[in-house]
N, C-alpha and C positions, 0 to 999 in steps of 0.2 A: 302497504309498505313494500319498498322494491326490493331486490334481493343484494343489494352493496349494501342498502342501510340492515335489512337484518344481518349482515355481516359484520358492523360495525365499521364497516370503509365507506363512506362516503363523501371522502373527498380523494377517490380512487377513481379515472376512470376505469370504464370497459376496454379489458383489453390489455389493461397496463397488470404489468407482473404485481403481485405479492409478495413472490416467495423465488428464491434460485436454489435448483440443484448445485451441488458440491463444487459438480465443472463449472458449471455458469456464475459460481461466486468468483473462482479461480482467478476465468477467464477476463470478470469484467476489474477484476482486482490487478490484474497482470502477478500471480501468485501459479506456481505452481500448485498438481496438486501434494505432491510429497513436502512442499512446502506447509502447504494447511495443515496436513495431518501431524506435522512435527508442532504446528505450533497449539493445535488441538490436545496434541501427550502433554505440552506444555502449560496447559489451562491457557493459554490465550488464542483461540479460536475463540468465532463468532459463536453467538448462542446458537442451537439447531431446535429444531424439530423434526417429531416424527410424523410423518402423514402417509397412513397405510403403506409400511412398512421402507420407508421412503427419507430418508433424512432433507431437508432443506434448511436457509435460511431467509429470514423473512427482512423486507426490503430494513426494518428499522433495527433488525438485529444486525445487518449489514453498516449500517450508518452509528450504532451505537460502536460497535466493533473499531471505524475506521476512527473515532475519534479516539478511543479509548488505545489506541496506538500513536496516534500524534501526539497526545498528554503524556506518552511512556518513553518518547522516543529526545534523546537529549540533544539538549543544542548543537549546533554545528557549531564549533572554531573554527573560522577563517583560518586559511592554511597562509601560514607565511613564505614569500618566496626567496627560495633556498639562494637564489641570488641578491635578495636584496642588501645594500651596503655593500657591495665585491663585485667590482671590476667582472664585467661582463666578458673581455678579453685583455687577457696579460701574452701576450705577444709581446717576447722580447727580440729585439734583433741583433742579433751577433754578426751582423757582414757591417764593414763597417766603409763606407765612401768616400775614398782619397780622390780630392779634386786631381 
């Protein structure tokens, strides 16, 4: 038996991450990190582990995470435009032209 199937991964290759440190979730999120940790005091950071003494998170705690923020996150309303219905330009002209 190879050592991805005793792993339990083997539809991982070699090579390919498992797991991202705190920065590398961060960065591939575009999140700061004072960001994560706010939303970690928050209970909504990604799930972690510990691995010798080492916090990460694992490629599917990442992927459970990002969904579990799309389902939280509320619709957009199209924004209406503040000009709509009203005269784009009210230019009045006070000179008045005597043939």
């Amino acid at each position: 038996m190879g050592l991805m199937a005793k792993l339990g991964a083997s539809d991982v290759s070699i090579g390919e991450k498992l797991a991202f440190s705190i920065k590398e979730f961060c960065t591939l999120h575009g999140i700061s990190r004072a960001h994560f940790y706010n939303l970690r005091n928050l209970g909504l950071g990604p799930r972690e582990m510990d691995v010798r003494g080492r916090r990460v998170i694992s490629v599917e705690a990442a992927k459970e995470w990002r969904r579990q923020r799309e389902a939280a996150a509320e619709p957009r309303v199209p924004r209406t435009n503040a000009l709509e219905g009203k005269r784009h330009c009210s230019v009045k002209s006070s000179a008045r032209i005597h043939p």
